[in-house]
C-alpha positions in Angstrom: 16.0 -19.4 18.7 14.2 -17.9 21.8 17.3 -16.8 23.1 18.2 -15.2 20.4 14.8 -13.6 20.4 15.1 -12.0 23.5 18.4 -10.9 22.6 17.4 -8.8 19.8 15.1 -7.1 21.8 17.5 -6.6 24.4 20.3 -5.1 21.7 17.3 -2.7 20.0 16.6 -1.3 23.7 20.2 -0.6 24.5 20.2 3.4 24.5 22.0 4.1 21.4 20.4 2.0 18.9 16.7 2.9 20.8 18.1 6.4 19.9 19.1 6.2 16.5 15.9 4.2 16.1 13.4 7.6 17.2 15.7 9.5 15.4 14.4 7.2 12.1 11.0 7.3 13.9 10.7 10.8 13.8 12.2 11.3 9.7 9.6 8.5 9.1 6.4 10.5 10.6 7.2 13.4 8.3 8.0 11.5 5.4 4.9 9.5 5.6 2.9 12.7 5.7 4.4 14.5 2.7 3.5 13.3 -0.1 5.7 12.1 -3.1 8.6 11.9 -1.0 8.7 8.0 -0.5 10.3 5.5 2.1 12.3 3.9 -0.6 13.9 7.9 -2.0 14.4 8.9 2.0 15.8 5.1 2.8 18.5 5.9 0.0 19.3 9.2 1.3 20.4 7.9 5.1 22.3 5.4 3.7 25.6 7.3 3.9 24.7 8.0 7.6 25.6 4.1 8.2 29.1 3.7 7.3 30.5 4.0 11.8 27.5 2.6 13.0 26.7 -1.0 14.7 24.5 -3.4 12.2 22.1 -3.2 15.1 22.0 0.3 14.9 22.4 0.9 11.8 19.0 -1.5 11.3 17.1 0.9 14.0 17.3 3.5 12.1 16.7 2.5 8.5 13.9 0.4 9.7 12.7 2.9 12.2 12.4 5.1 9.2 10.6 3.2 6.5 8.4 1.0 8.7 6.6 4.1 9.9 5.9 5.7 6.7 2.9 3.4 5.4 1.5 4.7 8.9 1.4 7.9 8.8 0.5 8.1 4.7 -2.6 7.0 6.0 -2.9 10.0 7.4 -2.5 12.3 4.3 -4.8 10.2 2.6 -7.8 10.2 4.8 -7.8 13.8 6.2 -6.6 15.7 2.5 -7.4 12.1 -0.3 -3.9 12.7 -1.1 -1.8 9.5 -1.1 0.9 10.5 1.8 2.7 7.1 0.0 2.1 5.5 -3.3 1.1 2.7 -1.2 -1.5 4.2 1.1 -3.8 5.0 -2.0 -6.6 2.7 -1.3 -7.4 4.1 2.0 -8.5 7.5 0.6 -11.4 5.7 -0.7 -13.5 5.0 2.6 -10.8 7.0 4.5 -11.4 10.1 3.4 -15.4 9.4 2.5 -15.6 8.7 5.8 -13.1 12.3 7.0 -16.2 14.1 4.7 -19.1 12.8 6.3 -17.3 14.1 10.1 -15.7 10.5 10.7 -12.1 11.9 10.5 -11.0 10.7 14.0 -13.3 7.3 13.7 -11.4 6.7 10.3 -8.2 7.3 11.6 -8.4 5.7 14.7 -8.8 2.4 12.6 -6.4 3.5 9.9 -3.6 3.3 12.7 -5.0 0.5 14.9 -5.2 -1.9 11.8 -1.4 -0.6 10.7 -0.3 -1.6 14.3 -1.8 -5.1 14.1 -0.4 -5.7 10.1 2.7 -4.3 11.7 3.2 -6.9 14.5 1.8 -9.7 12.2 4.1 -9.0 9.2 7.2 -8.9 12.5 6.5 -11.8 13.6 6.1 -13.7 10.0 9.1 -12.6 9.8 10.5 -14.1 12.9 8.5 -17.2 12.2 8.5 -18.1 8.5 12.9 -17.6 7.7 12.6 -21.8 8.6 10.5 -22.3 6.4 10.1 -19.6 3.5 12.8 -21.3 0.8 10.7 -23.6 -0.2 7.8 -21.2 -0.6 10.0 -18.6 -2.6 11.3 -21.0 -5.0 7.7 -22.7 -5.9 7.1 -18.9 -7.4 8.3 -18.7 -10.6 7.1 -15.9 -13.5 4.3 -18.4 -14.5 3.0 -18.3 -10.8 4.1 -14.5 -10.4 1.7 -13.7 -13.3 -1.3 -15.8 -12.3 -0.4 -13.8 -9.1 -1.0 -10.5 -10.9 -4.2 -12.0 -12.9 -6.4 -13.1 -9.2 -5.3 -9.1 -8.5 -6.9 -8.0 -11.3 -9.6 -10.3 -11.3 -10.3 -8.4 -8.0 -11.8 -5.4 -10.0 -15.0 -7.3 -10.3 -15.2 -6.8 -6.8 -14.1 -2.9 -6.7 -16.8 -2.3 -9.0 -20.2 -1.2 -8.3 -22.9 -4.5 -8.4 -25.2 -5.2 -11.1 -24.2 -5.6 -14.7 -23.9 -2.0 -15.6 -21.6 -1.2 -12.9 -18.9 -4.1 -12.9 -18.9 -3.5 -17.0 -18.0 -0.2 -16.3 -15.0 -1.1 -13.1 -13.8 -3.7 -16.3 -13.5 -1.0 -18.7 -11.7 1.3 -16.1 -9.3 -1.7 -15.4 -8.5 -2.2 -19.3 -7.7 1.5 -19.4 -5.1 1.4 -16.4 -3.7 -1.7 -18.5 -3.7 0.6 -21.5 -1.9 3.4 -19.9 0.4 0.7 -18.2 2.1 -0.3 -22.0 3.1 3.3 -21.8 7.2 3.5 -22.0 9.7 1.2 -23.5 8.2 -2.5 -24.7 10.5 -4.6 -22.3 11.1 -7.2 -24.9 12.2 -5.4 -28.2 13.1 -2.3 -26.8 10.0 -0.3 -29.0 8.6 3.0 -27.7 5.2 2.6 -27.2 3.1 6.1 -26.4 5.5 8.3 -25.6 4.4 11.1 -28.4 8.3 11.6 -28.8 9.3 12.6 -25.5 12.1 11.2 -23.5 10.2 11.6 -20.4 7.8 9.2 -21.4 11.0 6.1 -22.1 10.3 4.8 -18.6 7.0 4.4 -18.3 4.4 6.5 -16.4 5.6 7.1 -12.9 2.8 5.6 -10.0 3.1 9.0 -8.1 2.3 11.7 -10.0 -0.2 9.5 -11.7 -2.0 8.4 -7.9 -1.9 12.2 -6.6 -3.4 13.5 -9.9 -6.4 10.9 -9.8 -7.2 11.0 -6.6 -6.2 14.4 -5.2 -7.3 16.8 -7.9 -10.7 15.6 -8.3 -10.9 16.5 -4.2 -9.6 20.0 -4.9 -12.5 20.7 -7.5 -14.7 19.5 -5.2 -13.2 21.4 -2.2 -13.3 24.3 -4.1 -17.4 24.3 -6.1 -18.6 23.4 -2.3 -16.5 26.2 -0.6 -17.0 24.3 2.8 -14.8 22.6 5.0 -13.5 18.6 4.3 -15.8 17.5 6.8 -18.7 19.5 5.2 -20.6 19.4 8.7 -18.5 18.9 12.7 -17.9 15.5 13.6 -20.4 13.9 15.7 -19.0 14.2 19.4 -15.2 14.6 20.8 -12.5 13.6 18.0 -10.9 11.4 20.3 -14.3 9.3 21.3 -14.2 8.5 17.4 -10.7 7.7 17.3 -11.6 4.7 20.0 -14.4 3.9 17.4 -12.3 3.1 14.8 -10.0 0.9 17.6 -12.9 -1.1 18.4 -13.8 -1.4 14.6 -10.2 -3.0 14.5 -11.5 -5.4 16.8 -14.9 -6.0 15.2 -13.5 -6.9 12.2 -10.5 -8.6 13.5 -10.1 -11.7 11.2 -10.2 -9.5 9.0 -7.7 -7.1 9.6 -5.7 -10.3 10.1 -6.1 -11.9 6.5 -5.5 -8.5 4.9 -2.3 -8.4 7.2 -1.8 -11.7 5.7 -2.4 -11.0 2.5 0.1 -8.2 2.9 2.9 -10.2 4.4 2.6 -12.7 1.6 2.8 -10.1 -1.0 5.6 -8.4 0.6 7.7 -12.1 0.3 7.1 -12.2 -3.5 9.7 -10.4 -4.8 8.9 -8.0 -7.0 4.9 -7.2 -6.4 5.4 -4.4 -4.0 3.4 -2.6 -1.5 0.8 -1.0 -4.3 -0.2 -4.5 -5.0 -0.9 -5.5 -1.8 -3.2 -2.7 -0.6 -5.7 -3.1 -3.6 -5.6 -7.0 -2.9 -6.1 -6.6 0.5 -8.8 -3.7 -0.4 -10.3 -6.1 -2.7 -10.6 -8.9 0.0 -12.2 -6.4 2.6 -15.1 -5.9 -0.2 -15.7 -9.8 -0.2 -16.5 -9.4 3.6 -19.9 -7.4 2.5 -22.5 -10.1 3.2 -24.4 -9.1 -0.1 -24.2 -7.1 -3.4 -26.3 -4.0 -1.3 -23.9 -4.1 1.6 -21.0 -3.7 -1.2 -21.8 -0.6 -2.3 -21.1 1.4 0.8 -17.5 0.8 0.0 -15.9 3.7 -1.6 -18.4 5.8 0.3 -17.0 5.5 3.8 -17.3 2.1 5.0 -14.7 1.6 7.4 -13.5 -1.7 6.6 -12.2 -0.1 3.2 -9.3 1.9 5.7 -8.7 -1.6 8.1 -8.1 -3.7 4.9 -5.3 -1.7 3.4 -3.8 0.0 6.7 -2.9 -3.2 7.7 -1.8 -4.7 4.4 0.6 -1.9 4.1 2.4 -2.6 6.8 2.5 -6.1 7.4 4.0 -6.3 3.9 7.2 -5.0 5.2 7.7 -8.2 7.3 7.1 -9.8 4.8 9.4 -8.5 2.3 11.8 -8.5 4.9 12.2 -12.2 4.5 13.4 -13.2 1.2 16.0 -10.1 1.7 17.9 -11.5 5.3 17.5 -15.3 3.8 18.2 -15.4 0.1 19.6 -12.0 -0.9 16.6 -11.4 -2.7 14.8 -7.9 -2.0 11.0 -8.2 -2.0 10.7 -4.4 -3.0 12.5 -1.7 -4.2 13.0 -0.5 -0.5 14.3 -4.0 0.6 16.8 -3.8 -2.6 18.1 -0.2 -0.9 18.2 -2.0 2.5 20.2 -5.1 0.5 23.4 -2.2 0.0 23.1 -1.3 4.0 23.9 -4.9 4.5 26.9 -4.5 2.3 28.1 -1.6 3.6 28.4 -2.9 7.2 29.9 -6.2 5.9 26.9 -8.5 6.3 25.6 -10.9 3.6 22.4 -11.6 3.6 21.5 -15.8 3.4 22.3 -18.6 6.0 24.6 -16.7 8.0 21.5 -14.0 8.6 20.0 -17.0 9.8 23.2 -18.4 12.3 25.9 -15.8 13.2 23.7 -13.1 12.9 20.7 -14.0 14.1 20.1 -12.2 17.2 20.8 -9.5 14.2 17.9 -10.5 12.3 15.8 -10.9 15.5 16.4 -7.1 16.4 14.7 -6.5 13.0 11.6 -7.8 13.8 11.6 -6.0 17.2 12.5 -2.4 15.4 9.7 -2.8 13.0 7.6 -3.4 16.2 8.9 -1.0 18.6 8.9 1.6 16.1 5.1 1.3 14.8 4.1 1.2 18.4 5.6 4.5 19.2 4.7 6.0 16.2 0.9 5.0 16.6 0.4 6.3 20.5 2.3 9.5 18.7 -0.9 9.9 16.3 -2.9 9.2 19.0 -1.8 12.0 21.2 -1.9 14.6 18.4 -5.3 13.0 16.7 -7.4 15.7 17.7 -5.5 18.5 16.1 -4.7 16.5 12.9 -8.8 15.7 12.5 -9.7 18.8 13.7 -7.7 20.1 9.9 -11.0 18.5 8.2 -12.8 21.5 9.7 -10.8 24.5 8.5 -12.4 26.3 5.8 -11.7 25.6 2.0 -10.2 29.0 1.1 -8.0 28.5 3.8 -6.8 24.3 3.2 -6.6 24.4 -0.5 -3.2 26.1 -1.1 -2.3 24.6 1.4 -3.3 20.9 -0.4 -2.2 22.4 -3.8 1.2 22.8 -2.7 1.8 19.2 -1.0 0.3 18.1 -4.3 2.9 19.5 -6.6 5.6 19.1 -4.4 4.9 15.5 -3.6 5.0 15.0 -8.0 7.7 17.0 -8.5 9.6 14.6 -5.9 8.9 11.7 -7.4 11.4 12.2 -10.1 12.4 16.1 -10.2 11.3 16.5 -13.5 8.6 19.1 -15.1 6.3 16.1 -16.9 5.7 15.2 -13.4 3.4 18.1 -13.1 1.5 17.4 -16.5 1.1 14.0 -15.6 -0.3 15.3 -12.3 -2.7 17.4 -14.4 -3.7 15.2 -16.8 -5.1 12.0 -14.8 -6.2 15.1 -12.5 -8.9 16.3 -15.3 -9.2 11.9 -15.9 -10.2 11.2 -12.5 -12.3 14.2 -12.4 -14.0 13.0 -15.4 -14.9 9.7 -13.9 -16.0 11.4 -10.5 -18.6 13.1 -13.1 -19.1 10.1 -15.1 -19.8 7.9 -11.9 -17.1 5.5 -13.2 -14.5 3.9 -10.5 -11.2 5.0 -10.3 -10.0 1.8 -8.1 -9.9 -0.9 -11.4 -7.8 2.0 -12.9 -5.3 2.1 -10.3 -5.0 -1.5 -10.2 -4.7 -2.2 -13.9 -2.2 0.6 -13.6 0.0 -1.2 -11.0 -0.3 -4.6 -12.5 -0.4 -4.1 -15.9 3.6 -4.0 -15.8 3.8 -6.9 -13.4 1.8 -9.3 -16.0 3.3 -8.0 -19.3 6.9 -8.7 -17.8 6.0 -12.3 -16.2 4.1 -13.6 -19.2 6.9 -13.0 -21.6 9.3 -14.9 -19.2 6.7 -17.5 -18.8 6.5 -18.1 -22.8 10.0 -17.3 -23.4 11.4 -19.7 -20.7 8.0 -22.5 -20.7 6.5 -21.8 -23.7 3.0 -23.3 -23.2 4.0 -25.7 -20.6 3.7 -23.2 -17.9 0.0 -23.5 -17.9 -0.3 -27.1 -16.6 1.6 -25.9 -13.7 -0.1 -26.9 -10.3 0.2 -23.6 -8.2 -0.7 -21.9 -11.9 -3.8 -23.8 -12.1 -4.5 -23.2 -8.2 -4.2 -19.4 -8.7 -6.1 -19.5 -12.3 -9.2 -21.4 -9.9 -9.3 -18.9 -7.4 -9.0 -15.7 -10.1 -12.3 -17.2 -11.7 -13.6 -17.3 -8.1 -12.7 -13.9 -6.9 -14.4 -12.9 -10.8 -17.6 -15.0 -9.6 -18.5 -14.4 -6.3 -19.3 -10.5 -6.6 -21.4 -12.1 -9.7 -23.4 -14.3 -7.8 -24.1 -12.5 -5.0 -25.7 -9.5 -7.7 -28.1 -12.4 -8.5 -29.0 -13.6 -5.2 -29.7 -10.3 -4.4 -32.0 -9.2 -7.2 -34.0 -12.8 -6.4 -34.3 -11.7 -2.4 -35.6 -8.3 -3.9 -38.2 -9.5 -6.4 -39.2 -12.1 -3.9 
């Protein structure tokens, strides 16, 4: 095994798979930052470029490519609050709090620190857990998938606001993401379901448009009726100084960069959850680190372990869904299931002989999703002052600019005009709840996983009937959804005692 280890980093820094891997680098950077156009959309556009190369090379540059992307979304999201990846949504809410109070480079700074350390943690799962992962992967059935789904969205008592008022109004936000979820097709008896007659509407509401109108638009207004810069006011100091802020905050909170990156790898191996469910896990997780209900409320208003939680989800989930793709066949994602026809185009299948005769294969993997996130990052780094130094440019100036990466990044998503009214129509809802003071997080989440839950509970009843809920790792997960529902609760009421007393 360490042989082999070595070996794979030895075949990834020969010079033409190091170059083909910067050359999937650089696509990656500029994907990242436009948003819309998505690792998994580029991913299948290189994979013609395969067909003469090495599998070693071949690797480097698809996984040079779509590792980096979650990185450098971060980007987009903190410095404009528009999601550079459908999966770097979370981190506009601190990041880009933080990018209008003059933090740009501070939240930054930890935005690609944390991705680097999710990175090297969700590699080296990889390289760790292929002994062990079958039996992990086949304990997950749909009846554990969907309890899965219910503890993350039993996390929007935490992404709520404390006190009664406030969590009522994050559960009310989540039941409307679940209502706009049931949108589409009803999986089971094929019956449209709120699609006022269009075709468009068959599939489902598509995540991007839906994230870029909810989250950017409401930021444009707001841009615009202030008629200042992003930042509102120069960052404190040089932009540099609070990039190595945000490093050391990496490092003050450095268990918990390393859960979330955890929590992201572990998502990642269950197939089918995806990287949009494992930032607003992890994001939910980095509120529980608030040591009381008072402390809680500075998240969504710049707290800057709202950017480490999800930057390092995001990435570390790609090791992770790495894994059940190179042992098993099975792709984690939608990416990993555009990776899964790479394999079979240079005439590898994926399962024990990943594991034996290809090893050193597999190996060079983990080192390309390392290598390439390390270069990537000390790129940011070096251009960080002139990327923060955007949050200072005047509004007239940045908001065409914004508008256009906004409707390009929808149109992308599926080339199709009710892109841009879907784009407009959660724009004018999340605008409404900025009013309104309600939270758009417990949306977004009862958005991603209201699909996830409708899908696994029908398979559960369908294949268990009610037998599923006696289930052990069902009961486990059904435990810690009422805690994750609790805690937030409890600590509202010790802090309303502490105050009276």
């Amino acid at each position: 095994m360490i042989d082999a280890f070595l070996e794979g980093l030895l075949l990834v820094l020969q010079w033409k798979a190091f170059a083909f891997m910067l050359i999937g680098v650089g696509l990656g950077f500029w994907v990242g930052l436009l948003p819309g156009l998505g690792g998994a959309t580029t991913l299948a556009l290189m994979l013609p470029f395969i067909y003469t190369m090495q599998p070693v090379e071949a690797f480097a540059f698809l996984l040079g490519m779509h590792s980096v992307t979650s990185t450098t979304g971060d980007i987009t999201s903190v410095l404009f609050g528009v999601p550079g990846e459908g999966s770097t949504a979370a981190t506009i809410l601190d990041g880009h709090a933080m990018a209008k109070k003059g933090e740009a480079g501070r939240a930054l700074g930890a935005a690609l620190a944390s991705s680097l350390v999710g990175a090297i943690v969700g590699a080296f799962a990889l390289a760790l857990a292929i002994p062990v992962v079958r039996p992990l992967v086949l304990t997950f059935g749909s009846p554990e998938l969907f309890m899965l789904a219910v503890v993350g969205l039993a996390f929007i008592a935490s992404l709520s606001a404390s006190g009664g008022r406030g969590m009522l109004r994050g559960f009310l936000a989540g039941a409307l993401g679940l209502l706009f979820a049931t949108v589409g097709q009803d999986p089971q008896a094929g019956i449209a379901r709120y699609t006022l007659d269009t075709l468009y509407l068959w599939g489902g509401l598509d995540l991007v448009p839906v994230l870029v109108g909810i989250f950017a638009i409401p930021e444009i207004i707001d841009l615009c009726v202030r008629g200042t810069s992003i930042a509102g006011k120069p960052p404190p100091g040089r932009l540099s100084q609070g990039a190595l802020e945000g490093v050391k905050d990496t490092f003050r909170h450095f268990w918990l960069t390393i859960r979330c990156s955890l929590i992201g790898t572990f998502i990642g191996i269950m197939p089918g959850l995806g990287g949009s469910v494992a930032q607003w896990m992890a994001y939910g997780h980095a509120t529980h680190s608030a040591r009381d209900a008072e402390e809680r409320k500075g998240f969504g208003a710049g707290d800057v372990r709202g950017v480490l939680g999800p930057g390092a989800a995001n990435n570390s989930k790609e090791g992770g869904a790495l894994i059940p793709t190179v042992a098993f066949g099975v792709p984690g994602s939608a990416s990993m299931a555009i990776l899964l026809g790479g394999f079979f185009l240079l005439g590898l299948v994926p399962g024990p002989d990943m594991l034996t005769t290809h090893l050193t294969v597999t190996f060079s993997m983990v080192w390309t999703i390392v290598l390439a996130n390390v270069i990537t990052v000390g790129a940011c780094f070096l251009f960080l002052n002139r990327l923060a130094a955007l949050t200072n440019v005047r509004a007239h100036l940045l908001i065409p600019v914004i508008l256009v990466l906004v409707f390009i990044g929808s149109f992308t998503s599926n080339n199709h005009y009710g892109d841009l009214l879907v784009t407009l129509a959660f724009g004018a809802i999340g605008y409404l709840m900025v009013l309104g003071g309600w939270p758009r997080a417990p949306f977004v989440l009862g958005l991603v996983l209201g699909k996830i839950a409708e899908n696994y509970l029908y398979i559960s009843v369908a294949r268990y009937e009610a037998a599923w809920l006696t289930r052990p790792v069902v009961l486990v997960l059904l435990g810690l959804a009422i805690a994750v529902v609790c805690f937030p609760l409890i600590q509202a009421r010790r802090s309303r005692k502490d105050a009276h007393a």
